[in-house]
N, C-alpha and C positions, 0 to 999 in steps of 0.2 A: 386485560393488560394490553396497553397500544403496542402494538406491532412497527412503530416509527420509528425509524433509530437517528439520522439525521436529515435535519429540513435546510435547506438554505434558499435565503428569503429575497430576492432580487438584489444580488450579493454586486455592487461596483466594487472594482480594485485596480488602483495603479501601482507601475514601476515607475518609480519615481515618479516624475509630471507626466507619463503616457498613462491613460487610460488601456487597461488590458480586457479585464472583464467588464463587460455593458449590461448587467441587472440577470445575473443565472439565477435561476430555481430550478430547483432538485431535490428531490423528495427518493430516499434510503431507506426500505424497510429490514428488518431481521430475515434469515434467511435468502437476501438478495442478493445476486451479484451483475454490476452495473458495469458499462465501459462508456469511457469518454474515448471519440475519435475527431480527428480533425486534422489541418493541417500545422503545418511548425507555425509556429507566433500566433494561434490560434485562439491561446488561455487556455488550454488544456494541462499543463503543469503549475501555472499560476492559481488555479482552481484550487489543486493540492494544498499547493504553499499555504493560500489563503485559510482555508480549514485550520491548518495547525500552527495557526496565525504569526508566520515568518517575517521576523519583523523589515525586512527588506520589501514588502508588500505593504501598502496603504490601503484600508478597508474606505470609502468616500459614504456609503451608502450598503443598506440590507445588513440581513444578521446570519449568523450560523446559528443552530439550536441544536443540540445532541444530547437521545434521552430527554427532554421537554428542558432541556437549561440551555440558557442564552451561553456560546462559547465563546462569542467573537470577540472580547477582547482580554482573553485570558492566556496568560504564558505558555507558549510552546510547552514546557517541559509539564504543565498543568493539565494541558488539551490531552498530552501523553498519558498521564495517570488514568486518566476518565477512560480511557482503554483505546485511543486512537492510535496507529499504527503507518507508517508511511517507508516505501522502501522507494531507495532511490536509484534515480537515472544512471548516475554515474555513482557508484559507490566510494565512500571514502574507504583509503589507506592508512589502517593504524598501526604504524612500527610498534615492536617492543609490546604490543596486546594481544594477548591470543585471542583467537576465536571462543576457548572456554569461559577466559577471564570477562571479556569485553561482556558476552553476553549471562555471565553469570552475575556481574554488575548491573546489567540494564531488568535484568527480572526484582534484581533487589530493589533497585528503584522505583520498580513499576506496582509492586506487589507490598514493599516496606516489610518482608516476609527474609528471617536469612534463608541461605540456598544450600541445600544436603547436597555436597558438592558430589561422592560416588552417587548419589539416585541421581543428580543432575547429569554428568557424563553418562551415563547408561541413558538416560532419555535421548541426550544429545546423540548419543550413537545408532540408536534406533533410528530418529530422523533420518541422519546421513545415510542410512544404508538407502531407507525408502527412497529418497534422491540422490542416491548413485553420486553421493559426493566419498570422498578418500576420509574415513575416519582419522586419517594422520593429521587432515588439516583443522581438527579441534587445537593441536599445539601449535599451529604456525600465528605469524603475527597475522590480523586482522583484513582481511583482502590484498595482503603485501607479496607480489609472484605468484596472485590469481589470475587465470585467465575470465575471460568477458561471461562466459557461460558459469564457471566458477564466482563468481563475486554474485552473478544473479541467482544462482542454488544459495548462497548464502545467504540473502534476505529472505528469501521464502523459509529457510531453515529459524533464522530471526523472528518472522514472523507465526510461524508454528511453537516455538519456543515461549514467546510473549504473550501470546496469546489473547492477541487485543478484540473487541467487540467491534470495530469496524479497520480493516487493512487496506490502505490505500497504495495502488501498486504503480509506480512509475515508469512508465517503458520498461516495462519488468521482461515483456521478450521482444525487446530492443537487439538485433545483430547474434540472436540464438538461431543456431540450425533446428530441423523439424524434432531430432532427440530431444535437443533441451529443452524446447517448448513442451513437449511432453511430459516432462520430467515438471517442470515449473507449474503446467497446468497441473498436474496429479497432486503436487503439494499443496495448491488452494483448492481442492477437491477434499485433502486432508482436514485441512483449516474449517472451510465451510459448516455451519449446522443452523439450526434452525431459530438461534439465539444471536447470530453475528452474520456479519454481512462484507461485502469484497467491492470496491470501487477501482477496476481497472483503466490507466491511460495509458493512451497507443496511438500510432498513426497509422496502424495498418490491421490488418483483419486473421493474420495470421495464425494469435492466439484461440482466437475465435472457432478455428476448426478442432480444436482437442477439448474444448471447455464448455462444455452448456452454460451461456449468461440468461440471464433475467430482462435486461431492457439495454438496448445501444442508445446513447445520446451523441449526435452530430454537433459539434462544438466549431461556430466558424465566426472567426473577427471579433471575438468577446461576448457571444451569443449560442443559447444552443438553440437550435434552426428546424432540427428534428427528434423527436422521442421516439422509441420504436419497440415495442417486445424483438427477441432478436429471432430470426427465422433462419440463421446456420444453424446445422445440425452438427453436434460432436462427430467427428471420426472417429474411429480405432485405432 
């Protein structure tokens, strides 16, 4: 059984008429976890976009392939079912949705499975404890009077939830102190097995002291420049 989980094939993409990405390849195996760094305006979240083919992003050139099937030019919400996962930079705020509700939707979508809603709340509560989030904020509306660290424990929570075959993490510890990174790293430490795999973007190396990765890629001017198995060592 191949061990390849996403290929992407000297992938061009604009924002509108700029050219962002200039021909990435990137090669995803199971049990992997990757980080893209770079600097801002780099393509480093366009990369993202791109994957889970944001229709605000223009593919010119190259393919995606996930699981040996060509992806690129299949509906965001299609890319999703196929078990891709992307948490975001800035998290959206949903009035009037809870945290149970929003994600007890998003599994039925993802799964076409209903949801036992007491086994689902007791899983969810499990989560929360393990990431030091407030089991109350299962009833609150949806990142609505979360703080910065709070809305990022919640995607990772999203994510462990969903339980997608590849999670794609956006400045996931973006403006977190060293706790929350810890907390954020422990939860894709949770996620992780040897059947799915973790694509982290950042611009800084922070995460990188709590989390044993797989390979850095240096992402500069719409090119990655360097590959690298990573040679920080986790902390305690």
């Amino acid at each position: 059984m191949s061990k390849e989980l996403l290929e992407i094939k000297n992938l061009h993409v604009n924002a509108e008429e700029k050219e962002i990405l200039k021909g990435i390849n990137l090669t995803i195996n199971k049990g992997e976890i990757h980080v893209i760094m770079g600097p801002n305006g780099s393509g480093k979240t366009t990369t993202a976009n791109a994957i889970l083919n944001n229709p605000a992003y223009t593919k010119t050139n190259g393919n995606i392939v996930f699981e040996g099937e060509d992806i690129s030019n299949l509906k965001t919400d299609e890319i999703a079912r196929k078990g891709i996962f992307m948490s975001f930079q800035l998290p959206e705020e949903i009035p009037g949705v809870s945290v149970t509700n929003f994600l007890k939707y998003a599994k039925n979508k993802i799964t076409g499975e209903p949801v036992k809603i007491f086994q689902f709340k007791d899983e969810l509560k499990k989560y929360m404890e393990e990431l030091n989030m407030n089991p109350k904020n299962m009833e609150r509306s949806l990142n609505v009077g979360f703080s910065g660290g709070e809305k990022k424990k919640n995607e990772i929570l999203q994510m462990l939830v969903l339980n997608p075959k590849l999670a794609i993490l956006d400045e996931t510890d973006s403006g977190l102190d060293v706790d929350a990174i810890k907390t954020v790293s422990k939860g894709i430490e949770m996620f992780k097995n040897e059947n799915n795999a973790v694509l982290i973007i950042t611009h800084n190396t922070k995460i990188l002291h709590s989390l044993k990765v797989d390979y850095v890629h240096i992402l500069v001017n719409g090119k990655i420049v360097t590959t690298r198995r990573s040679t920080i060592s986790k902390r305690n």
